[in-house]
mmCIF entry with sequence, helices, sheets and N, C-alpha, C, O atoms, coordinates in Angstrom:
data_MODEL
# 
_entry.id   MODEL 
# 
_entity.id                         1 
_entity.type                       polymer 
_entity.pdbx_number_of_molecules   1 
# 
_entity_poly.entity_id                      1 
_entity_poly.type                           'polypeptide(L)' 
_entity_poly.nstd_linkage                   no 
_entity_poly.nstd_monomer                   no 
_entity_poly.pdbx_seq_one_letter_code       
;(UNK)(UNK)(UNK)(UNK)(UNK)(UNK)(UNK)(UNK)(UNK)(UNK)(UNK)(UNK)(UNK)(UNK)(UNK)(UNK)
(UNK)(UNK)(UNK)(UNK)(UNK)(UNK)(UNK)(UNK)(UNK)(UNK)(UNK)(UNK)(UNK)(UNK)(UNK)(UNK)
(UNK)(UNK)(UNK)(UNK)(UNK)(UNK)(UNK)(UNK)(UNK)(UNK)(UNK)(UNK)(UNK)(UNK)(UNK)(UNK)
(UNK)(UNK)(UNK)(UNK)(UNK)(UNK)
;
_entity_poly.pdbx_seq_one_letter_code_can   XXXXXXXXXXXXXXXXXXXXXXXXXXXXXXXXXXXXXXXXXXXXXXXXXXXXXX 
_entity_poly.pdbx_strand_id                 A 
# 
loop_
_entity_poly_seq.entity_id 
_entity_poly_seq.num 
_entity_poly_seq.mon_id 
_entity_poly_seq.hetero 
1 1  UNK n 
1 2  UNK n 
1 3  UNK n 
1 4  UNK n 
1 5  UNK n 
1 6  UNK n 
1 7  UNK n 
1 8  UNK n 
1 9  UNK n 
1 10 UNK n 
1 11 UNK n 
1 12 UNK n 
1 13 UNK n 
1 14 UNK n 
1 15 UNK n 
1 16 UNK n 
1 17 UNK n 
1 18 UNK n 
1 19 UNK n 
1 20 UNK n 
1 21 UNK n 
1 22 UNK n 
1 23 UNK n 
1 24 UNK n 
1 25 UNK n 
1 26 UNK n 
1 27 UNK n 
1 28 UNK n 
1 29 UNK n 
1 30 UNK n 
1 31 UNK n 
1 32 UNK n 
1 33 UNK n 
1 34 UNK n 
1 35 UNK n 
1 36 UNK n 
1 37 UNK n 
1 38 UNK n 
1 39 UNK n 
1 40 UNK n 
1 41 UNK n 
1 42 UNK n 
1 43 UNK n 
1 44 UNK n 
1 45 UNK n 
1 46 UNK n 
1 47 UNK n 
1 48 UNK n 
1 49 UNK n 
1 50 UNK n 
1 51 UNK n 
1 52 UNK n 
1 53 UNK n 
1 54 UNK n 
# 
_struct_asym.id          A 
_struct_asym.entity_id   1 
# 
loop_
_struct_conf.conf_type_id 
_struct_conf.id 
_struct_conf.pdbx_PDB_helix_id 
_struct_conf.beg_label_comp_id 
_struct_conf.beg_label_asym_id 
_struct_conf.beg_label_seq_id 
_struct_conf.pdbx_beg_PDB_ins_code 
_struct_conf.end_label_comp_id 
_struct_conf.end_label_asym_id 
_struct_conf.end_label_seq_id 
_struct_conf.pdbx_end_PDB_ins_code 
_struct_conf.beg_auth_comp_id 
_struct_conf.beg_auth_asym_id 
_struct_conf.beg_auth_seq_id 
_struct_conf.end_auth_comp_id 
_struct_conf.end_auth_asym_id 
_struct_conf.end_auth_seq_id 
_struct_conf.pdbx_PDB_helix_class 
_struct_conf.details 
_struct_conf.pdbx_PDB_helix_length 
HELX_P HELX_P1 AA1 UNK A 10 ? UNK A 22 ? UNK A 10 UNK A 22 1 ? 13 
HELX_P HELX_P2 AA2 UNK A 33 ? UNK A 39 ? UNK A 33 UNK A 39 1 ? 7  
HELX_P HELX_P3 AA3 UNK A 43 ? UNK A 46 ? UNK A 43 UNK A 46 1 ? 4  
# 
_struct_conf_type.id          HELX_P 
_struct_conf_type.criteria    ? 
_struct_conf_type.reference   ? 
# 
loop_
_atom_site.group_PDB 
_atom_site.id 
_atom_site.type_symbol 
_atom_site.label_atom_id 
_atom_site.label_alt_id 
_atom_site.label_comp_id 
_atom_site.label_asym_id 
_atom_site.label_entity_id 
_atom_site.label_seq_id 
_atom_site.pdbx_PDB_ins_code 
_atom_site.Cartn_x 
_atom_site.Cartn_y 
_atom_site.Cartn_z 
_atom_site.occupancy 
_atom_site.B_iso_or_equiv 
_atom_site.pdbx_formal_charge 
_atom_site.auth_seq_id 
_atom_site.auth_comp_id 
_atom_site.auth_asym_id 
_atom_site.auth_atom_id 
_atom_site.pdbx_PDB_model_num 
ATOM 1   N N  . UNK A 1 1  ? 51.903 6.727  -27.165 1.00 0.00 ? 1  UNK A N  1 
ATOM 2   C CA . UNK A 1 1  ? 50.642 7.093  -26.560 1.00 0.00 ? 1  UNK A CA 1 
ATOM 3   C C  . UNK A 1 1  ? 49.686 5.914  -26.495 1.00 0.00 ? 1  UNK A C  1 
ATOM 4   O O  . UNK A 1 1  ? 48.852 5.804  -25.596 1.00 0.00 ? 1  UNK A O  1 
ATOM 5   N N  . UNK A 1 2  ? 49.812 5.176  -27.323 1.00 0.00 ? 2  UNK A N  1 
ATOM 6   C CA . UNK A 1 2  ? 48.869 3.581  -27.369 1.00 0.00 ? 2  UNK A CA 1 
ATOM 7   C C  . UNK A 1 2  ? 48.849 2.844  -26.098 1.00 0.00 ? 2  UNK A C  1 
ATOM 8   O O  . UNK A 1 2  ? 47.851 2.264  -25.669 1.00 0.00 ? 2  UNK A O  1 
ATOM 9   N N  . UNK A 1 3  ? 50.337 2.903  -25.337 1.00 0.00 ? 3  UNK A N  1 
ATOM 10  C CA . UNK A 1 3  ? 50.484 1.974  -24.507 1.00 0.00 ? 3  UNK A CA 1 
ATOM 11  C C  . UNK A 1 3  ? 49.615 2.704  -22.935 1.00 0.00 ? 3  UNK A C  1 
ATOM 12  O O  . UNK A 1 3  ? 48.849 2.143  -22.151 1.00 0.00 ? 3  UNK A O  1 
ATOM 13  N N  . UNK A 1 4  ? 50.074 3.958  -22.947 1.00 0.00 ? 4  UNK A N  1 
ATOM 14  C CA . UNK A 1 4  ? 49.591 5.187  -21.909 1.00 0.00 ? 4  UNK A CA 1 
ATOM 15  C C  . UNK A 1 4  ? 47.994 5.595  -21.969 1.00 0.00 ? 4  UNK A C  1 
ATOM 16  O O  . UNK A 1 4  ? 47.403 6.287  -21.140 1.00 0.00 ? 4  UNK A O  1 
ATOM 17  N N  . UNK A 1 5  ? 47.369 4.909  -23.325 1.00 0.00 ? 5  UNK A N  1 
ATOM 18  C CA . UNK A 1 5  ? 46.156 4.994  -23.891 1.00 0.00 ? 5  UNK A CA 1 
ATOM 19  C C  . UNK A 1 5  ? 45.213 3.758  -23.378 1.00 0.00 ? 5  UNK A C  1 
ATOM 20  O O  . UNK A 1 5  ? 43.991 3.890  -23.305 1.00 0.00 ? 5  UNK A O  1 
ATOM 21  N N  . UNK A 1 6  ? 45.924 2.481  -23.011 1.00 0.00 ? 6  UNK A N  1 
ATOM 22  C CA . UNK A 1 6  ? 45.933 0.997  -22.712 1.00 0.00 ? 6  UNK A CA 1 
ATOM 23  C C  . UNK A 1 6  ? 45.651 1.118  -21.079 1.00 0.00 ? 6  UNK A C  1 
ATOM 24  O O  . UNK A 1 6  ? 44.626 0.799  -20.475 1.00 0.00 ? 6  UNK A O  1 
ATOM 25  N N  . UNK A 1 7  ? 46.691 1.592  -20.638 1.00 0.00 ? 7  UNK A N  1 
ATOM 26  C CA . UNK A 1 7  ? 47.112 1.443  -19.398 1.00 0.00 ? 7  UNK A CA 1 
ATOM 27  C C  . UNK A 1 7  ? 46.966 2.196  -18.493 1.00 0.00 ? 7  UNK A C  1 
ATOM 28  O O  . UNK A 1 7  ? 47.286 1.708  -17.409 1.00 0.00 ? 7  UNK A O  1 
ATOM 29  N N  . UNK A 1 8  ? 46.578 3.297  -18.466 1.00 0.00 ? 8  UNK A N  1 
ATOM 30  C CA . UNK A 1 8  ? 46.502 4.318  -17.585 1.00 0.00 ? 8  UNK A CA 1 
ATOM 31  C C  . UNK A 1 8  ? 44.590 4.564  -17.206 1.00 0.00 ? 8  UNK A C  1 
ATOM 32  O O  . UNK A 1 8  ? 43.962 5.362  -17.902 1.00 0.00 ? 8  UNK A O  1 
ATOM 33  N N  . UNK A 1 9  ? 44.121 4.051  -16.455 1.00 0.00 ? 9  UNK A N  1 
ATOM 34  C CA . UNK A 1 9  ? 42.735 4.613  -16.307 1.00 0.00 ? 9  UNK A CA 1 
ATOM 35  C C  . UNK A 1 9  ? 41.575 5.687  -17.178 1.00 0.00 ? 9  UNK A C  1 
ATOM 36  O O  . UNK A 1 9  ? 41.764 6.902  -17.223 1.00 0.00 ? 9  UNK A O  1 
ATOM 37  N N  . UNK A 1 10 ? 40.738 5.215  -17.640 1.00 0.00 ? 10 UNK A N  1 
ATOM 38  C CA . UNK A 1 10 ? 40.177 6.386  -18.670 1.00 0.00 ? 10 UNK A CA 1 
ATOM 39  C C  . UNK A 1 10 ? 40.036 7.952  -17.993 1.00 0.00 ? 10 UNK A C  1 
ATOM 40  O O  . UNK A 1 10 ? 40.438 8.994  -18.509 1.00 0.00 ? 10 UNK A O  1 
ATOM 41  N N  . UNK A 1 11 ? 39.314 7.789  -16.626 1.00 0.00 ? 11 UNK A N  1 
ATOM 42  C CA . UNK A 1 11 ? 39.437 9.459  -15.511 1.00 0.00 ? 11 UNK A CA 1 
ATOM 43  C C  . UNK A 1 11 ? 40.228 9.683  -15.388 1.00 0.00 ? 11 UNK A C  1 
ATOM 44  O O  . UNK A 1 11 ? 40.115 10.908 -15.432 1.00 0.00 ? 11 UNK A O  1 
ATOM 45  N N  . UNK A 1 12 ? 41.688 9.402  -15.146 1.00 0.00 ? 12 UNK A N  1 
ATOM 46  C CA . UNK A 1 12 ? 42.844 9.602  -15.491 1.00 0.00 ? 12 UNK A CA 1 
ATOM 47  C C  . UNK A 1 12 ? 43.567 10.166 -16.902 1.00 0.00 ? 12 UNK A C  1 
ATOM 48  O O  . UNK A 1 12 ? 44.011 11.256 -17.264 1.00 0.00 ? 12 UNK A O  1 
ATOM 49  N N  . UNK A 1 13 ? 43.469 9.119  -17.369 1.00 0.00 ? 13 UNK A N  1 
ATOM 50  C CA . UNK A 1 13 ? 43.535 9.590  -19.161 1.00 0.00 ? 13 UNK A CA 1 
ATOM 51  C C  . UNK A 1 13 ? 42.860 10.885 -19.412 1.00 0.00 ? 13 UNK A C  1 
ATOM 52  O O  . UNK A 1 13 ? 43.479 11.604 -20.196 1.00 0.00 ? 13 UNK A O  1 
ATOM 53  N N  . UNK A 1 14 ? 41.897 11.305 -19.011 1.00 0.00 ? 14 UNK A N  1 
ATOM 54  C CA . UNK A 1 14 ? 40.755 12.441 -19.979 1.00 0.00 ? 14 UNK A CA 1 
ATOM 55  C C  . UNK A 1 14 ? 41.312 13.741 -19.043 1.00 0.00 ? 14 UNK A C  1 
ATOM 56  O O  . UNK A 1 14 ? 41.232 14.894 -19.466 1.00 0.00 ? 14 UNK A O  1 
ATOM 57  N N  . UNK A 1 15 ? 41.874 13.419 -17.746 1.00 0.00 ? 15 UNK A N  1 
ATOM 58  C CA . UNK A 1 15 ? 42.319 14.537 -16.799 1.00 0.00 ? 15 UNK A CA 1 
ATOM 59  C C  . UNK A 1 15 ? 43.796 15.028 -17.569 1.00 0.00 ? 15 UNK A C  1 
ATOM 60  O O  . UNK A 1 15 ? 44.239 16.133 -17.883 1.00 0.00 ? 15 UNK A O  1 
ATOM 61  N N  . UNK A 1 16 ? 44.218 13.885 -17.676 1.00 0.00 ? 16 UNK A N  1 
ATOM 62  C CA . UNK A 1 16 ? 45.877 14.346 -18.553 1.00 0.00 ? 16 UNK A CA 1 
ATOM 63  C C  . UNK A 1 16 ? 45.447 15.267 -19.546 1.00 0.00 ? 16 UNK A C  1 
ATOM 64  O O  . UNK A 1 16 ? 45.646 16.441 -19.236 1.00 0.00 ? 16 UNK A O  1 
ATOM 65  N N  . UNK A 1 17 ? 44.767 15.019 -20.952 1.00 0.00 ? 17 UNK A N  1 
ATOM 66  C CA . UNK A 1 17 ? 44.244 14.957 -21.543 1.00 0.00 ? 17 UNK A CA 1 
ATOM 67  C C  . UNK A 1 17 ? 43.859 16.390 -21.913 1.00 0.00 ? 17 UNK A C  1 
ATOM 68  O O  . UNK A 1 17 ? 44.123 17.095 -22.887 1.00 0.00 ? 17 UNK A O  1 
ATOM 69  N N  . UNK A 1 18 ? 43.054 16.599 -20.662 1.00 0.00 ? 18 UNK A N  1 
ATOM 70  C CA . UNK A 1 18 ? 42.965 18.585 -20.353 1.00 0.00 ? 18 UNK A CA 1 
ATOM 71  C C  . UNK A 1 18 ? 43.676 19.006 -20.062 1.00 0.00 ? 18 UNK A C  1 
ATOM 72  O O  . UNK A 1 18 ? 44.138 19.852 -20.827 1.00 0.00 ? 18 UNK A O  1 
ATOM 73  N N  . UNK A 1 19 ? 44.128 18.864 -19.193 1.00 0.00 ? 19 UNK A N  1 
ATOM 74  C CA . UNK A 1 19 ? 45.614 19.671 -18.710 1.00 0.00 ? 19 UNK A CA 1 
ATOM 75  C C  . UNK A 1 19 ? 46.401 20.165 -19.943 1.00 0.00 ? 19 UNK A C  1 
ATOM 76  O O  . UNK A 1 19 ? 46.631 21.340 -20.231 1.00 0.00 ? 19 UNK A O  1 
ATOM 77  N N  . UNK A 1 20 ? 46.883 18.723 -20.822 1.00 0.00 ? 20 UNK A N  1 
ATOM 78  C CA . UNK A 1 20 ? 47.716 19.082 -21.881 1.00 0.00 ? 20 UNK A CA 1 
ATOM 79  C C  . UNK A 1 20 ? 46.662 20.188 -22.955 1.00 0.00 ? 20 UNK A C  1 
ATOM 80  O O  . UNK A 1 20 ? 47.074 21.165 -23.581 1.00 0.00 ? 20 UNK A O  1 
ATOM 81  N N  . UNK A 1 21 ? 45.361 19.711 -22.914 1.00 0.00 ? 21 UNK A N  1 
ATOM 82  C CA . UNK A 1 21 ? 44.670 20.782 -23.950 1.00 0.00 ? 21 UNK A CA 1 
ATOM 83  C C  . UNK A 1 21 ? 44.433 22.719 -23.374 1.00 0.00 ? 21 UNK A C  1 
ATOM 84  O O  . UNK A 1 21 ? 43.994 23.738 -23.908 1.00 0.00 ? 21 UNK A O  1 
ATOM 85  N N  . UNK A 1 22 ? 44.795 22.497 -22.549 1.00 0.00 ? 22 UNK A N  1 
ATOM 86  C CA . UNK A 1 22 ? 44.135 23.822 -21.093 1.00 0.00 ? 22 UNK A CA 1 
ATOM 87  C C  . UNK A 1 22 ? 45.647 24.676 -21.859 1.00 0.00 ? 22 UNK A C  1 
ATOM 88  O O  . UNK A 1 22 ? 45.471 25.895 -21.859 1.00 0.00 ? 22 UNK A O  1 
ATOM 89  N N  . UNK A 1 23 ? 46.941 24.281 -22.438 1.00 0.00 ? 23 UNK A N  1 
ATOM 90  C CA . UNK A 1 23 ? 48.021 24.979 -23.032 1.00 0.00 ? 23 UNK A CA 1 
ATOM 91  C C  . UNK A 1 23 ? 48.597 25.040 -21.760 1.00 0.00 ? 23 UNK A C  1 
ATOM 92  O O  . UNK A 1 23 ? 48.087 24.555 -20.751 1.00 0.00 ? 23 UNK A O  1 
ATOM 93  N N  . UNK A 1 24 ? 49.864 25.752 -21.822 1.00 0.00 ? 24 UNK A N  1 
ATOM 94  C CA . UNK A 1 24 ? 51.269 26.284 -21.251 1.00 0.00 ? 24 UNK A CA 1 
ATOM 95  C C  . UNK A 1 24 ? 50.941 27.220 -20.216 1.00 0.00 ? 24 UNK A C  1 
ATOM 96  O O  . UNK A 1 24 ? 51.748 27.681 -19.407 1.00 0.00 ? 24 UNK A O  1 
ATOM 97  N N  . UNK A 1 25 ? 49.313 27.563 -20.303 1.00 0.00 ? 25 UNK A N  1 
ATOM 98  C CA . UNK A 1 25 ? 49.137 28.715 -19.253 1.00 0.00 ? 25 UNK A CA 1 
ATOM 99  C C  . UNK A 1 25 ? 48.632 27.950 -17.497 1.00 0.00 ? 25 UNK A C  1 
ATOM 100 O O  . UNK A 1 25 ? 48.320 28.452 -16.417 1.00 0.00 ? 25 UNK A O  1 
ATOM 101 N N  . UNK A 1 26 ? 48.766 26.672 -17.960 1.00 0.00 ? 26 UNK A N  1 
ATOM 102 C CA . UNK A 1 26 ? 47.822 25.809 -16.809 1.00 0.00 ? 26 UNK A CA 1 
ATOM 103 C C  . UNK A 1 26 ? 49.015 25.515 -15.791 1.00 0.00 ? 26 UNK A C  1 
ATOM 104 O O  . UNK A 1 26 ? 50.190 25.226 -16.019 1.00 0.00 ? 26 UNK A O  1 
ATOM 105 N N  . UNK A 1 27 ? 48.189 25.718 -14.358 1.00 0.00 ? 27 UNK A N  1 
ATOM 106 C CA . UNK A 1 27 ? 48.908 25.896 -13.339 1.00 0.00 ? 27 UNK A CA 1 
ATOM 107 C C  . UNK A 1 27 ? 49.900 24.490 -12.896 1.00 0.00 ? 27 UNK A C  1 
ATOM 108 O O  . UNK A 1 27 ? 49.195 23.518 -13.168 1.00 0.00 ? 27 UNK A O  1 
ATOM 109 N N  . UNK A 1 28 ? 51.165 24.029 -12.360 1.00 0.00 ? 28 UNK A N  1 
ATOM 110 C CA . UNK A 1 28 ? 51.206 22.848 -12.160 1.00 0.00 ? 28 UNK A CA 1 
ATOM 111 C C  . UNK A 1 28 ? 51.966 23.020 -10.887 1.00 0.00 ? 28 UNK A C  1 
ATOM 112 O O  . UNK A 1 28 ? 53.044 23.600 -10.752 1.00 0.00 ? 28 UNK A O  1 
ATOM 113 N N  . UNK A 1 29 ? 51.322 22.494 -10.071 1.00 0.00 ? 29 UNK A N  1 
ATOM 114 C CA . UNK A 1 29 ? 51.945 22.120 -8.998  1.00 0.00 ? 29 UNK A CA 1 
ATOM 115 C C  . UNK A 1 29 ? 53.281 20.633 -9.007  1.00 0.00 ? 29 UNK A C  1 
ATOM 116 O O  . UNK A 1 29 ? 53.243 19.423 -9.232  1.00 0.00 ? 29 UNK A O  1 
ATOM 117 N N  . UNK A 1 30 ? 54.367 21.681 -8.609  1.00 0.00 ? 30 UNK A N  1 
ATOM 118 C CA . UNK A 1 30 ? 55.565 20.652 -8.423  1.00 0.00 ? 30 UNK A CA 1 
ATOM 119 C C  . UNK A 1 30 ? 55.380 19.607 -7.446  1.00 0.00 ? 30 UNK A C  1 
ATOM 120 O O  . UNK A 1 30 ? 54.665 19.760 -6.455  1.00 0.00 ? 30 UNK A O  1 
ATOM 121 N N  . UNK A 1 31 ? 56.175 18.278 -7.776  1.00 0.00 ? 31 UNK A N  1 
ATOM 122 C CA . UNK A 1 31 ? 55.487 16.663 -7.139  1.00 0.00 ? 31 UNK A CA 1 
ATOM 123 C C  . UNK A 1 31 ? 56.997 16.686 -6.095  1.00 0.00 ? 31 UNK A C  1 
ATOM 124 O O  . UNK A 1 31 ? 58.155 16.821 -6.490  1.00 0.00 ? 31 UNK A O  1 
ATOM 125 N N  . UNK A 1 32 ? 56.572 16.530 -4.871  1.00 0.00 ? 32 UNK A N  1 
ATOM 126 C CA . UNK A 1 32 ? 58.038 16.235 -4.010  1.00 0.00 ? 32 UNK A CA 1 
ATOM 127 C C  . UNK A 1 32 ? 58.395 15.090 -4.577  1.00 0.00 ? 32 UNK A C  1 
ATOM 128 O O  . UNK A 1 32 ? 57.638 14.393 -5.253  1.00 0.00 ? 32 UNK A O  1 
ATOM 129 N N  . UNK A 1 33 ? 59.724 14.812 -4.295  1.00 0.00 ? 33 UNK A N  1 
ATOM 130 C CA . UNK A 1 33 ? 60.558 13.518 -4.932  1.00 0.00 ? 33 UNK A CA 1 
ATOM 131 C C  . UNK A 1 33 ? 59.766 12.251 -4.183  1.00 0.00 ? 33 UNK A C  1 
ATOM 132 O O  . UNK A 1 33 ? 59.569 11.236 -4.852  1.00 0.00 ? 33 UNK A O  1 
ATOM 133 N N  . UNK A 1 34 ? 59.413 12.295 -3.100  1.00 0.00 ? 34 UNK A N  1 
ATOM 134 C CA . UNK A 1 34 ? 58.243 11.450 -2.533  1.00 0.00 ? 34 UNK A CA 1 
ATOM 135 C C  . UNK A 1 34 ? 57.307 10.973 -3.486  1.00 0.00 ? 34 UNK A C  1 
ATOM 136 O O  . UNK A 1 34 ? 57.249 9.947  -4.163  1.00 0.00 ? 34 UNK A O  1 
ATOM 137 N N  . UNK A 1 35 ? 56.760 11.740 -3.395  1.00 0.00 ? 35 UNK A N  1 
ATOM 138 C CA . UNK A 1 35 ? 55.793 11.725 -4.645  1.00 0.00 ? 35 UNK A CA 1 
ATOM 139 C C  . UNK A 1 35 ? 56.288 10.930 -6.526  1.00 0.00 ? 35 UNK A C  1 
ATOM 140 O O  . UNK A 1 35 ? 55.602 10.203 -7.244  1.00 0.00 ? 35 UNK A O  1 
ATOM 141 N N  . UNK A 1 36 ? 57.400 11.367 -6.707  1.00 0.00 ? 36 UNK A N  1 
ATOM 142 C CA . UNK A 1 36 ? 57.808 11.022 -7.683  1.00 0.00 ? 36 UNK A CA 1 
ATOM 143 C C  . UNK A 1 36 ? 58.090 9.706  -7.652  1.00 0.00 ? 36 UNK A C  1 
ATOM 144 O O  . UNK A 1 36 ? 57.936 9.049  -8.682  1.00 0.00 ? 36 UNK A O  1 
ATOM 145 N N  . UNK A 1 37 ? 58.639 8.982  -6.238  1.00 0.00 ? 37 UNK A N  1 
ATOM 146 C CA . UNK A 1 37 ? 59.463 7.744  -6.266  1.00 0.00 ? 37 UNK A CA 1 
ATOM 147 C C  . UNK A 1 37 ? 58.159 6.889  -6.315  1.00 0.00 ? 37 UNK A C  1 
ATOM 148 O O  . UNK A 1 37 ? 57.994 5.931  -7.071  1.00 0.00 ? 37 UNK A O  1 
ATOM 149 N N  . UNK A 1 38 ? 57.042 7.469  -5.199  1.00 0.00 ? 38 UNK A N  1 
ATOM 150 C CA . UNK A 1 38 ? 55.716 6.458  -5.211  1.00 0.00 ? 38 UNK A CA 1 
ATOM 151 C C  . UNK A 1 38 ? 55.101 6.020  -7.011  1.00 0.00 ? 38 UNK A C  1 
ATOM 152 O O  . UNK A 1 38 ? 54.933 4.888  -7.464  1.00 0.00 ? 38 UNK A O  1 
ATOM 153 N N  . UNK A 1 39 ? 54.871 7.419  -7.746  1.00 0.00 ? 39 UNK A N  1 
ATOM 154 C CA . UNK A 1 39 ? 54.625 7.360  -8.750  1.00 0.00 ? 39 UNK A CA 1 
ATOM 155 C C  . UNK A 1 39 ? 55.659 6.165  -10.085 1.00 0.00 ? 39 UNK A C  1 
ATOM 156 O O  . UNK A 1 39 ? 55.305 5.242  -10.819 1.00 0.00 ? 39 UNK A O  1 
ATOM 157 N N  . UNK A 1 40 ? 56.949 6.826  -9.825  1.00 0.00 ? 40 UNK A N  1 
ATOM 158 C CA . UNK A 1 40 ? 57.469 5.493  -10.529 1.00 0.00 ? 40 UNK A CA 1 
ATOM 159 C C  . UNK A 1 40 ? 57.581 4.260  -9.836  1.00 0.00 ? 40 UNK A C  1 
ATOM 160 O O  . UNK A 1 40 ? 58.450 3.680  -10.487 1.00 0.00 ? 40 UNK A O  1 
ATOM 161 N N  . UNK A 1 41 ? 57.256 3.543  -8.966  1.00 0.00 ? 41 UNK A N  1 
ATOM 162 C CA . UNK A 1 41 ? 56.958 2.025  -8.217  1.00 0.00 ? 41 UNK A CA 1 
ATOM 163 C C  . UNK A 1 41 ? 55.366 1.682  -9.003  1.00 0.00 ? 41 UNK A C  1 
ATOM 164 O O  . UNK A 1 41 ? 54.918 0.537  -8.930  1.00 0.00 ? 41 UNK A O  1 
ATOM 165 N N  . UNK A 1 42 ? 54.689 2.643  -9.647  1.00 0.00 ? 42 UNK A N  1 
ATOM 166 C CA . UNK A 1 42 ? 53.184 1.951  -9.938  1.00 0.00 ? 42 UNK A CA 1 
ATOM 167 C C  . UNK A 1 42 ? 53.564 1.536  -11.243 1.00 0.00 ? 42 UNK A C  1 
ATOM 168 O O  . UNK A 1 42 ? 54.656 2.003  -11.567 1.00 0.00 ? 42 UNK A O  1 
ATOM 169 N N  . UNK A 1 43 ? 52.930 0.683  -12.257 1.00 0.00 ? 43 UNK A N  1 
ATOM 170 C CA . UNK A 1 43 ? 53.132 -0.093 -13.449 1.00 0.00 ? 43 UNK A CA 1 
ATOM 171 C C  . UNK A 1 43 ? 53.044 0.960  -14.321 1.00 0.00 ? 43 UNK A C  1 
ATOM 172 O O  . UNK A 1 43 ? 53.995 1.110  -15.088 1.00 0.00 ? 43 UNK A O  1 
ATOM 173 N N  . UNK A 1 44 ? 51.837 1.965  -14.402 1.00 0.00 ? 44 UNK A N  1 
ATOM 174 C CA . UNK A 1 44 ? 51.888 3.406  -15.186 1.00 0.00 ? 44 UNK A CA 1 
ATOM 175 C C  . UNK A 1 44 ? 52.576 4.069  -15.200 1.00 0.00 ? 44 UNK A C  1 
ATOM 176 O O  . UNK A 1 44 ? 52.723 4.758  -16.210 1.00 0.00 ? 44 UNK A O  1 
ATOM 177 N N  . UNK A 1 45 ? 53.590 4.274  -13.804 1.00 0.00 ? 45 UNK A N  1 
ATOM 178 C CA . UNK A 1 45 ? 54.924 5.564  -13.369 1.00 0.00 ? 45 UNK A CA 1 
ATOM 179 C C  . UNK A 1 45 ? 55.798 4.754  -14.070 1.00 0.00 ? 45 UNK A C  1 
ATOM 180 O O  . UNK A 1 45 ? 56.257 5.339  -15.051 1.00 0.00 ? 45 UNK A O  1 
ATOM 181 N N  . UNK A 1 46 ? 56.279 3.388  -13.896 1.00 0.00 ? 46 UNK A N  1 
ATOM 182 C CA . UNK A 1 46 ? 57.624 2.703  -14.064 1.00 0.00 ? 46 UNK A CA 1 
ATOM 183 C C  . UNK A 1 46 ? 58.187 2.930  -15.297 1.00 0.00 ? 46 UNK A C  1 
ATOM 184 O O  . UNK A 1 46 ? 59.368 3.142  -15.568 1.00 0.00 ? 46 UNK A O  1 
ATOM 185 N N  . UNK A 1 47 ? 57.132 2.858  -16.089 1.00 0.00 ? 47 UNK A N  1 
ATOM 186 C CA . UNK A 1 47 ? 57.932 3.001  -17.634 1.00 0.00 ? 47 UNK A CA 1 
ATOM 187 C C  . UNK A 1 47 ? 57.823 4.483  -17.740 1.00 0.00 ? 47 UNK A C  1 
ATOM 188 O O  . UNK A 1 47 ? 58.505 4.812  -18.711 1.00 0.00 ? 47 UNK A O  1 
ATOM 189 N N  . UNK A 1 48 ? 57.643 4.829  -17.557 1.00 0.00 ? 48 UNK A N  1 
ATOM 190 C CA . UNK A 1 48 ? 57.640 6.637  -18.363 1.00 0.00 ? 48 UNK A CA 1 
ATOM 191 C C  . UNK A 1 48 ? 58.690 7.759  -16.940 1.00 0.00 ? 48 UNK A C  1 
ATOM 192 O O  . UNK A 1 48 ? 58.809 8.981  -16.851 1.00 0.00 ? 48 UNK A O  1 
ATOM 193 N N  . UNK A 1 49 ? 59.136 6.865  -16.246 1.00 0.00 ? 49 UNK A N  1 
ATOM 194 C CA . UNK A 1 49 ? 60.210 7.940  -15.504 1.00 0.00 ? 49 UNK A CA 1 
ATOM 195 C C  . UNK A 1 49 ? 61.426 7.934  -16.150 1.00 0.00 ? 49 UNK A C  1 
ATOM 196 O O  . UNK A 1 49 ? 62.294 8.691  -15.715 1.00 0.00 ? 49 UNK A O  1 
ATOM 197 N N  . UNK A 1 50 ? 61.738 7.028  -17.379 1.00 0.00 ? 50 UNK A N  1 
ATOM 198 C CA . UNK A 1 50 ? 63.028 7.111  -17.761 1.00 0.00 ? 50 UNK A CA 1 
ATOM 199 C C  . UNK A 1 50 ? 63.159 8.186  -18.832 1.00 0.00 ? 50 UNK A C  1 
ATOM 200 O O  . UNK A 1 50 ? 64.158 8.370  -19.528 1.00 0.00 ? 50 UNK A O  1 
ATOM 201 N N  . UNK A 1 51 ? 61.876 8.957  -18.877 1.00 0.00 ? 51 UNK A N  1 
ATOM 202 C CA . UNK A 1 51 ? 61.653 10.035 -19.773 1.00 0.00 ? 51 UNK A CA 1 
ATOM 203 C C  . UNK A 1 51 ? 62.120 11.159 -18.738 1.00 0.00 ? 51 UNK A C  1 
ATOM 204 O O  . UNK A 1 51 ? 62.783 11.957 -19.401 1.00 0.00 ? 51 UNK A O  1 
ATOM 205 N N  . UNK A 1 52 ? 62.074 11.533 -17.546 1.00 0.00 ? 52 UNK A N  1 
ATOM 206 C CA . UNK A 1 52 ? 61.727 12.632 -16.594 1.00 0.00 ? 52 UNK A CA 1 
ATOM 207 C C  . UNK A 1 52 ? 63.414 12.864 -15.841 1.00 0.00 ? 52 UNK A C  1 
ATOM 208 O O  . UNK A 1 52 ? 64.011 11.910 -15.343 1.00 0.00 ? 52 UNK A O  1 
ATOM 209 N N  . UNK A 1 53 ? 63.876 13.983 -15.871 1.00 0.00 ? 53 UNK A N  1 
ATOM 210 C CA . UNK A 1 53 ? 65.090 14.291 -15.381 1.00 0.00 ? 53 UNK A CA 1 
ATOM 211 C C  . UNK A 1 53 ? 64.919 14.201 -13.640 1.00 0.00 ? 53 UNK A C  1 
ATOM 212 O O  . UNK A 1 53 ? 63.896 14.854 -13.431 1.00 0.00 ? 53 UNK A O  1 
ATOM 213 N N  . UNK A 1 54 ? 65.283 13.853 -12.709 1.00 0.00 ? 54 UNK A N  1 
ATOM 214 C CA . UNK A 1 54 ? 64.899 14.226 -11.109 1.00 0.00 ? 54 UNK A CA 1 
ATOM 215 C C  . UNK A 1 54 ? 65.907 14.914 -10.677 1.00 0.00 ? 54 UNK A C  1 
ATOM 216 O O  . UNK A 1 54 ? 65.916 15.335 -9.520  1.00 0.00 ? 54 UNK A O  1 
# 
């Protein structure tokens, strides 16, 4: 979390942030694979897609 804490924008950060605090009941809209590929090409997506099944 240090590095994702570093690197990721603070309005960004504090939006994650809720979401994860909002619990299991919070709505999420699914990301087209579009979406996914743009997201891992940015320096914030690149490292953390090797966490994410596609």
């Amino acid at each position: 979390m240090e590095r994702f804490d570093r690197e990721v924008p603070e309005p960004a950060r504090l939006a994650v942030y809720g979401e994860i605090a909002a619990g299991r009941n919070a709505y999420v809209a699914p990301a087209a694979p579009s979406e996914i590929k743009h997201f891992a090409a940015t320096p914030a997506g690149g490292g953390r897609m090797g966490y994410v099944c596609i």
